[in-house]
N, C-alpha and C positions, 0 to 999 in steps of 0.2 A: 393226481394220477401219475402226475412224472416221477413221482420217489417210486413207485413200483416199476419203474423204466418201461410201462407202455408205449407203444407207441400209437397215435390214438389216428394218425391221420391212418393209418394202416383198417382200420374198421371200416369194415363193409357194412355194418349194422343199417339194417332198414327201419324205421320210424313211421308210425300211422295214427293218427289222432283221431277220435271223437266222441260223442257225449257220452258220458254212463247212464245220469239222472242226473236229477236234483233235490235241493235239501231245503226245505226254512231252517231261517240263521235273522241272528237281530238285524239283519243289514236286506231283511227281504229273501224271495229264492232268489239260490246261488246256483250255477251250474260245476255238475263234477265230470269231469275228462278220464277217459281212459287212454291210455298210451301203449301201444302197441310195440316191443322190439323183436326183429329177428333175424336171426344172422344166416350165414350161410349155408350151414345144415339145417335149415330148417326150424331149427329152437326159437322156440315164444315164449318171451317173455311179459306178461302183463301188470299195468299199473293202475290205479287212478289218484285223481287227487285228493279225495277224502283218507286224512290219514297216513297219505302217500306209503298206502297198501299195495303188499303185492297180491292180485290176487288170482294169476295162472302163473303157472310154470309147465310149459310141455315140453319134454323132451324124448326122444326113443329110447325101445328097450333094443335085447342083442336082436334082435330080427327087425328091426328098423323101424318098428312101428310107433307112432308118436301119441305119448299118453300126457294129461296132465296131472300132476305129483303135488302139486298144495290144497289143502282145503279152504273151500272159500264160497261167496257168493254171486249168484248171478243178479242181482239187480241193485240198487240203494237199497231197498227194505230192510234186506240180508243184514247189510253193513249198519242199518239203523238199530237194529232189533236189540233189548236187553240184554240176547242171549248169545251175543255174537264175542266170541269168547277173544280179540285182539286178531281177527283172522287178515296174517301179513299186513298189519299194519307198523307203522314207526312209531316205536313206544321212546317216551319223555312226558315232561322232560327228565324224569328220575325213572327209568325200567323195574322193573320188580318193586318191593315191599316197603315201606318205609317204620319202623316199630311207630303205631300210637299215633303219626303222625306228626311227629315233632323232633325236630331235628335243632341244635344248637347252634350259631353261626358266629362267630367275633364275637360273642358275647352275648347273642341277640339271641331268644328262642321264636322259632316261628312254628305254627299250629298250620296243619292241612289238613283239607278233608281227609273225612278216614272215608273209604268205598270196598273195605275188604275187612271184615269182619273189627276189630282195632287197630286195621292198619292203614297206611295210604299206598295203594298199589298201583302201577304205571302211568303215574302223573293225577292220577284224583277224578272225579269226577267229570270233568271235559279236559284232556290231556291231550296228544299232539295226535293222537288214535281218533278223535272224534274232529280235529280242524280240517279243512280245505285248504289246505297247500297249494302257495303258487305253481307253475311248472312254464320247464326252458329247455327245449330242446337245442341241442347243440348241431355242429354240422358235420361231425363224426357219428352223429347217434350216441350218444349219451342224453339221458337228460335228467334235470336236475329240479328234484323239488324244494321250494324255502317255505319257511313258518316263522313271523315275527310274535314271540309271546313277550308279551306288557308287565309291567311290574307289578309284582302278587296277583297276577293270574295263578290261580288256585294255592295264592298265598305262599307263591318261591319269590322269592329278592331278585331285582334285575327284568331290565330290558333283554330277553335273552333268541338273539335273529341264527336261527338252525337250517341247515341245509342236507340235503342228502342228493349225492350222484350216483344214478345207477347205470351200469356199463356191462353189455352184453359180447361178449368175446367171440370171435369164432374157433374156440376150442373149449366152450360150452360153460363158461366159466361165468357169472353174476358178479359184479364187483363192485361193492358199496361203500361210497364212502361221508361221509357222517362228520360235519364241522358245525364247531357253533364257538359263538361272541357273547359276551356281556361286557356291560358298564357297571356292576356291583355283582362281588360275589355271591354264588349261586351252586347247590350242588347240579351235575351233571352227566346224567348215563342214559345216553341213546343205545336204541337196539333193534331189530327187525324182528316181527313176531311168524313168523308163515309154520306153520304148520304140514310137517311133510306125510307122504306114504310113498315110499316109490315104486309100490304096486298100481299107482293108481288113486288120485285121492278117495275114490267111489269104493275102493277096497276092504275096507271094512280091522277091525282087529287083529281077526285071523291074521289076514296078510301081512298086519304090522308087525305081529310075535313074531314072525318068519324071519325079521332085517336081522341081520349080522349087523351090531355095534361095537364100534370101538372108540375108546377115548384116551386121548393124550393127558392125564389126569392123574398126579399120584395122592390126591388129596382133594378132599371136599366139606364143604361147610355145614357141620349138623345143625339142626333147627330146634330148637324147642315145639312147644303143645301149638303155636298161635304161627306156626312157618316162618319165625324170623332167626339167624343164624346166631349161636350162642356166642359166635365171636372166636370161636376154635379152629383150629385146621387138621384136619383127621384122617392119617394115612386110607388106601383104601382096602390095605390088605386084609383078604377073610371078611369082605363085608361083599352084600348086592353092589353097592358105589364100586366097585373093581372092573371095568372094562378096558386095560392097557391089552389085552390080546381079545383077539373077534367072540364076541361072547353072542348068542342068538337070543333076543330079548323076551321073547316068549316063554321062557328054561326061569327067567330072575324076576319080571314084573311085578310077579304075586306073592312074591318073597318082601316087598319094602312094606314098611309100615304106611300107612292111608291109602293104599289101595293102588301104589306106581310112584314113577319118578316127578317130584318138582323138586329140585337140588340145584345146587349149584355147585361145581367141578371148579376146579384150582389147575388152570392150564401149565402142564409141566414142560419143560425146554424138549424141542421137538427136532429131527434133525430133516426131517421132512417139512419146506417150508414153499409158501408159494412168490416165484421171482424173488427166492432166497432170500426172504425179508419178514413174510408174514407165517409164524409157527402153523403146524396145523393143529388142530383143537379134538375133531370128531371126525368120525368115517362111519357111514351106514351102508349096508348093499345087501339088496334083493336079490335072491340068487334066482329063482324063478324070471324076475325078469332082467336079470343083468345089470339091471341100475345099479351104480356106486354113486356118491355124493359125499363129496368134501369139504371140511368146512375150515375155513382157515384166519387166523383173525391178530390183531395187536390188543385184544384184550385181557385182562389177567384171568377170568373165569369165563362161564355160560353156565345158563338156566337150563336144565333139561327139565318137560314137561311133556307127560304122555295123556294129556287130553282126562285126567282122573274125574275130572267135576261134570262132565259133559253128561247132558242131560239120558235118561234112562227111558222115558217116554215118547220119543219121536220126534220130537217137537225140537230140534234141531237140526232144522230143513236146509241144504248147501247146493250147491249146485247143479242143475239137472236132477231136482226133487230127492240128493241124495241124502238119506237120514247120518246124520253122523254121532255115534255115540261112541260111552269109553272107550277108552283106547285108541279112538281110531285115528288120530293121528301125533308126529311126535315133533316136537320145539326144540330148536337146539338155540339159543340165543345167547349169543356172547356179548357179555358186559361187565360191568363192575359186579364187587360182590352186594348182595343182597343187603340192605340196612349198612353200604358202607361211612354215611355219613354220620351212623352212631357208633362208630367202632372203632377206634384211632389205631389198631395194627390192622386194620383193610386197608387196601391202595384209597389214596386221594380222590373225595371223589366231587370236590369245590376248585372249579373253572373260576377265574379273580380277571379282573380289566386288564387288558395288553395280553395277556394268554387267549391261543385258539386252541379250543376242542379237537384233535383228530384222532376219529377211527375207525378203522377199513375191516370190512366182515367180505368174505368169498366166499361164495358158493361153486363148488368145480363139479362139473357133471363128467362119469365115463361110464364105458361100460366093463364087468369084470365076466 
């Protein structure tokens, strides 16, 4: 956190512990924790350690009232369920797609589950979304969850020991940062999955098409028929992918082909950065209720995803019994490009021994 020149003793952040549920795991039940932040206005933040999800964020809108803005669940079950679509969990240890499942390493090809149609998508089968994460509170309020994954745990190379610090500001900011080690080379793209509305997560579609989005993006990566990136980098101009000025997302959603956005954006040099360091990436704002939310990151892309797969029958039950279907909420997730470990003009996405993993994703909450 010191490269961002915080200053951490300065954090007022209040911390609260206690149980979420619990899980069977080969090791017998285990207990999951929920961690409680919140700062001086007010702002909650919530965690546990399954997955070391987020899965409240309340903040106010312009009349002060405090709403929570991620979608998510209220018990273990929620977060157990087939249908629980990554809600703010920490996705690895590869985020998004992998082609087929196979990737080439030194010479070496390794096979991974596929769990997405032909492909291997955010880490496979039990990925860092489905473990029980340590957790460490600090004495600033921060706290920090770890994940030691074993060698060819779902068939990646490498002893690979992951951490993520989450740090609640009191100028309403979330500030995550994301390091990881190995002893054999190993590809590597951490990410936060939360799912926003800043009407509310309970708010439904409607309210989503309402966000004014913007993106610092002059280019994004087309997919082929099966979602993985043909390996191109494709201006945005005259295309839906064009959000360099406030575009209301309701007007272009039904304009993309499958039915909304799951893309991934090519972060273009921004001169808006947070403690003049980390570019900004995306800006959304509900004007009805005043929310803005900023996202800002040391990544070269993010995932947008507007919830297109989510279930049409009800049966995607969240929080205080709310149904959540299409659309109703939206993914900004910054990471490497999608399928970068098969594409050799995508950034690097193989972590090797003596090299450490860092990268910081903020969330800035204000009101406009």
């Amino acid at each position: 956190m010191e490269e961002l020149g915080l200053k951490m003793s300065t954090l007022m952040t209040q911390v609260s512990q206690e149980t979420f549920g619990t899980i069977q795991t080969l090791n017998g039940i285990q207990s999951v924790q929920k961690f409680t932040l919140t700062n001086l206005n007010g702002v909650k933040v919530q965690f546990i350690t399954y997955g070391a999800a987020l899965t409240n964020f309340i903040v106010p809108d312009k009349k002060g009232h405090l709403q929570d803005v991620v979608l998510g669940f209220d018990d273990m079950n929620g977060y157990l369920t087939s249908q629980n679509p990554y809600f703010g969990c920490t996705v690895g240890r590869v985020a998004n797609r992998i082609a087929n499942g196979r990737f080439l390493l030194d010479e070496v090809e390794y096979k991974l589950s596929i769990n997405n149609g032909d492909n291997h998508l955010h880490g496979g089968n039990i990925g860092f979304d489905k473990c029980i994460w340590q957790a460490y509170v600090h004495q600033d309020g921060r706290v920090t969850f770890t994940h030691s994954s074993p060698h060819m745990e779902e068939n990646y190379p490498g002893h690979l020991f992951t951490q993520v610090t989450y740090t609640l500001t009191d100028s309403n900011e979330l500030i995550m940062n994301f390091n990881a080690l190995t002893d054999l080379p190993t590809p590597v793209n951490l990410t936060n999955h939360s799912y926003f509305n800043l009407a509310g997560h309970d708010a439904g579609s409607q309210q989503l098409y309402n966000h004014q989005v913007q993106f610092c993006a002059n280019q994004y990566t087309p997919t082929n028929s099966k979602n993985i990136p043909t390996g191109e980098l494709v201006n945005v101009d005259d295309t839906v992918f064009d959000f360099r000025s406030e575009t209301r997302l309701g007007d272009v959603i039904h304009k993309v082909p499958g039915g909304g956005y799951d893309h991934n954006f090519v972060v273009s040099e921004s001169s808006a950065k947070f403690d003049n360091t980390l570019p900004l990436a995306a800006k959304f704002w509900h004007p009805e209720s005043g929310r803005q939310l900023e996202i800002f990151t040391d990544q070269p892309g993010f995932q947008v995803y507007t919830g297109n797969a989510f279930p049409t029958d009800g049966s995607l039950v969240g929080k205080n019994g709310t149904v959540y279907s299409t659309h109703g909420g939206l993914a900004v997730e910054p990471q490497n490009f999608p399928n970068a470990i098969n594409q050799p003009n995508f950034p690097d996405s193989v972590l090797r021994p003596g090299s450490n993993y860092r990268r910081t994703i903020v969330y800035k909450f204000s009101i406009q």
